[in-house]
C-alpha atoms as one frame of an Amber mdcrd trajectory, in Angstrom:
protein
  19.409  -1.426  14.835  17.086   0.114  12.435  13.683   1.534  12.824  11.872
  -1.488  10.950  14.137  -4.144  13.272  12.082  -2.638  16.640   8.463  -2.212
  14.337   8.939  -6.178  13.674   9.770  -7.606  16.685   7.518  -5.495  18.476
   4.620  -6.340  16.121   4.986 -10.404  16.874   4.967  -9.639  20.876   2.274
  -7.732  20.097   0.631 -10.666  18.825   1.765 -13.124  20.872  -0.489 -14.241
  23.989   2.483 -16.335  25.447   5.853 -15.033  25.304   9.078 -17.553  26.486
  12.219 -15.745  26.406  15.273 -17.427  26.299  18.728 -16.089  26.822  22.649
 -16.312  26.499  25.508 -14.600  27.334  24.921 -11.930  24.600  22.774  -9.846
  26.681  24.762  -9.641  29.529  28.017  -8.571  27.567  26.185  -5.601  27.106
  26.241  -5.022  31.417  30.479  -6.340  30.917  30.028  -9.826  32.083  32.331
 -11.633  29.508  30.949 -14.110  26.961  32.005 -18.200  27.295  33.725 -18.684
  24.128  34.786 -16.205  22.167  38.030 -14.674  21.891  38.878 -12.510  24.859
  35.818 -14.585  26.679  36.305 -16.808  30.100  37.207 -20.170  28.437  39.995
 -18.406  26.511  41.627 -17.160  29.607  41.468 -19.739  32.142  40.778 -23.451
  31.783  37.278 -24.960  32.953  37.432 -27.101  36.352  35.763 -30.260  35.689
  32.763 -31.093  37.757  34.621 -34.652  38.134  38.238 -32.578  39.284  35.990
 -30.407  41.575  34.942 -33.795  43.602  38.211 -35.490  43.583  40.638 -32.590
  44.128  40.978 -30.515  46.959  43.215 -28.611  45.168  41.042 -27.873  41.979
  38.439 -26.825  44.864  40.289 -24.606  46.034  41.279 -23.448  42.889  37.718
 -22.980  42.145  36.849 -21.092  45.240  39.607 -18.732  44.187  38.339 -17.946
  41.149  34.594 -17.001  42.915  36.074 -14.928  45.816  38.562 -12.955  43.467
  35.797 -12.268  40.986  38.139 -13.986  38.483  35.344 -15.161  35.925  33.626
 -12.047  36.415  30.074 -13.307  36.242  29.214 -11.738  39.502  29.127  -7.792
  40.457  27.430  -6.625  37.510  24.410  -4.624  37.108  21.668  -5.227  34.626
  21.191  -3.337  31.444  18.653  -1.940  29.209  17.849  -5.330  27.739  17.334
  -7.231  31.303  15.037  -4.118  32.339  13.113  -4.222  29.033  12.697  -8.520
  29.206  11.490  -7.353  33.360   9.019  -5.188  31.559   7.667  -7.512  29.560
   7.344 -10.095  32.147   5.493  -7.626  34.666   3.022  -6.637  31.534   2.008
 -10.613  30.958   3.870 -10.875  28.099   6.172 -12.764  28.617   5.744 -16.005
  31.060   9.259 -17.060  31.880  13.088 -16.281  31.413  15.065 -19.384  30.220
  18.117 -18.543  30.992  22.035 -19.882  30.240  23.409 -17.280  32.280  24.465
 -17.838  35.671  24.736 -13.632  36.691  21.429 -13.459  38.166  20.608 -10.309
  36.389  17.514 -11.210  35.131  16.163 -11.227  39.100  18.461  -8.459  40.001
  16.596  -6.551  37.141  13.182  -7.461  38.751  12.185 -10.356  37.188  10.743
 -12.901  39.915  12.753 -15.529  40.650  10.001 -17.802  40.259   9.362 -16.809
  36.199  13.496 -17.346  35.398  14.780 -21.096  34.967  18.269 -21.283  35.378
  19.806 -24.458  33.032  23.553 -23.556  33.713  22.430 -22.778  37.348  23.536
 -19.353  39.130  27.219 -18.223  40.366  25.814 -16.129  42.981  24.958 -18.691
  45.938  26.431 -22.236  46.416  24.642 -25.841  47.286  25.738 -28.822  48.789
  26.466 -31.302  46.639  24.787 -33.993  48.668  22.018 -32.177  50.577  21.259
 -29.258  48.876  21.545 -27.115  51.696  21.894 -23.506  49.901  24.608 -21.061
  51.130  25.472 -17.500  50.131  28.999 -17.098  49.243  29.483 -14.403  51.804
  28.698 -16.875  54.477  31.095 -18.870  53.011  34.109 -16.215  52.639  35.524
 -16.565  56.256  36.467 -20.397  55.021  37.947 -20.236  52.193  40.700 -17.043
  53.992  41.271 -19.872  56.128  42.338 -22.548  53.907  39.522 -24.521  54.927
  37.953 -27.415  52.502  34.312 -25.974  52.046  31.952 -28.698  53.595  28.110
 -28.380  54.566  27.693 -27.955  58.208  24.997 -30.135  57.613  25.726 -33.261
  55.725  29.764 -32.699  55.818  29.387 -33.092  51.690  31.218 -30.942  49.154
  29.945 -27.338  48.992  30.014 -25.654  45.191  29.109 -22.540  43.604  25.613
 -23.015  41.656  27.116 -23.135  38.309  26.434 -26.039  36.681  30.244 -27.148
  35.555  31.422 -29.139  32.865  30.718 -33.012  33.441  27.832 -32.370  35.650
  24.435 -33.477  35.158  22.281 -30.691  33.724  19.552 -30.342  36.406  16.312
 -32.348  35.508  13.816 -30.124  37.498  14.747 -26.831  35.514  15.334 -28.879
  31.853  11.738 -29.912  32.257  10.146 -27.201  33.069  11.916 -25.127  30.082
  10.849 -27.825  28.208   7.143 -27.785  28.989   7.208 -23.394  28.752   8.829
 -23.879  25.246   5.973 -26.386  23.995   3.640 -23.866  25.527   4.987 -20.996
  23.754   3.522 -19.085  20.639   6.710 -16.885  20.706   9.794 -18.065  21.742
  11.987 -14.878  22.150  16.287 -15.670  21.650  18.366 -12.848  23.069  22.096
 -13.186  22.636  22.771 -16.933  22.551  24.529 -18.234  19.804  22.316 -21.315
  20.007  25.893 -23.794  20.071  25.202 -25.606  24.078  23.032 -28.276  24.106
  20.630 -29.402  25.453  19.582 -25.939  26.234  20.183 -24.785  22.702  17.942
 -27.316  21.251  14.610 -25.801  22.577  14.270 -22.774  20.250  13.402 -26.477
  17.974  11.204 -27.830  20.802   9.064 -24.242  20.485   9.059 -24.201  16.924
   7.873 -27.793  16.160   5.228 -27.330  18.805   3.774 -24.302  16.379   5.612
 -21.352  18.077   7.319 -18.318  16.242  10.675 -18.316  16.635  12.835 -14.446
  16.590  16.414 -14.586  16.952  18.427 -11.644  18.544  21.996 -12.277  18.540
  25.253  -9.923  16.899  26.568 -13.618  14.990  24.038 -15.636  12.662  23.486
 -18.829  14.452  22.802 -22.322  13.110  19.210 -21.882  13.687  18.299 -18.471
  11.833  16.917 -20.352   9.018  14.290 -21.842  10.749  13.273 -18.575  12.174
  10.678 -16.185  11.461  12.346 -12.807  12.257  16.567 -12.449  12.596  17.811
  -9.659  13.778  21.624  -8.960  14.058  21.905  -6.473  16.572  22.488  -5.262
  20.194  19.797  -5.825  22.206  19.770  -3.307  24.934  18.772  -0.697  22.546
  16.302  -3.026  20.420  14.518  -4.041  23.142  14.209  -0.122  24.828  12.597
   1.005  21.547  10.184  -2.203  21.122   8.986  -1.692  24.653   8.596   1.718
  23.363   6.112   0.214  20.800   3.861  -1.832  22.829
């Protein structure tokens, strides 16, 4: 990070009335959650359970509810860092009007942000739902189950309980797409913090925000397929660009 990386960014916030930030994994590496993809990430060390295995298998469920209760992803247990406190900032000044996340840590609300201002399109590994209800349980609640073998059902409904997370093969959910849709068309600044802009459809509305007449700034340590279209890249961590630009507001 250089002096004139922070002076830049800070000057478009600066004149920006409505701020959407949107992030990926990149700015949670930084708190030691591991990234999707790349080598050493999740994907290359265990294999994704299909949404469609999850439903049919009781053993891939209960390979799944391994994997949350032994931390074995490690998306849960973290704290946030300097760049989840500086977005938190931004959002309590009126800067910024809502968090679109793909991370599924819930760092952005464990950093202060209200849970109301962050939209979750990969959902959020730190509670579960019913598949059929929607009944919401935390995991905790959930623990004394799975030590017993048990297939996780709602007490409810008797459907399939699962983590949050939206999985592979399941439906993105419409509620949250559509609302992230109508904040990026919104948006005169449409804020990317480590995402390397490759998932769709979430990756396709830095595009929404920029054909709607939005700036677009890019903050990710890889170029990404949409830096030309963007009016400020920066290649950088972002836990120590976004301390010093909250420094310059």
């Amino acid at each position: 990070m250089t002096e004139t990386d922070a002076d830049d960014l800070a000057f478009l916030i600066r004149e920006a009335e409505r701020v959407v930030v949107f992030t990926g994994a990149g700015i949670s590496t930084e708190s030691g959650i591991p990234d999707f993809r790349s080598p050493g990430g999740v994907w290359s060390k265990m294999k994704p359970i299909m949404y469609q295995d999850f439903v049919a298998s009781r053993e891939a469920r209960r390979e799944a509810w391994d994997r949350v209760f032994n931390r074995t992803a490690g998306w849960t247990g973290a704290a946030p860092n300097a760049g989840h406190f500086a977005v938190a900032k931004l959002v309590d000044a009126g800067k910024v009007t809502s968090v679109i996340t793909q991370n599924v840590d819930n760092l952005h609300q464990d950093s202060g942000v209200p849970d109301a201002r962050v939209i979750e399109v990969h959902g959020n590994a730190s509670y579960a739902r019913c598949l059929q209800c929607g009944k919401r349980y935390e995991l905790e609640d959930l623990r004394y189950r799975w030590e017993s073998g048990d297939d996780i059902t709602c007490i409810f409904c008797t459907g399939l309980v699962k983590t949050a997370v939206i999985s592979f093969g399941q439906p993105m959910p419409e509620a949250e797409m559509e609302r992230a849709t109508e904040e990026s068309i919104l948006a005169d600044l449409f804020l990317v913090l480590g995402s390397s802009l490759q998932v769709y459809p979430a990756a396709g509305l830095p595009v929404v925000a920029k054909k709607a007449g939005s700036k677009l700034a890019i903050v990710n340590r890889e170029e990404t397929d949409l830096d030309p279209y963007a009016d400020l890249v920066l290649n950088t961590d972002i836990g120590p660009l976004m301390t010093a630009v909250i420094g310059r507001l």
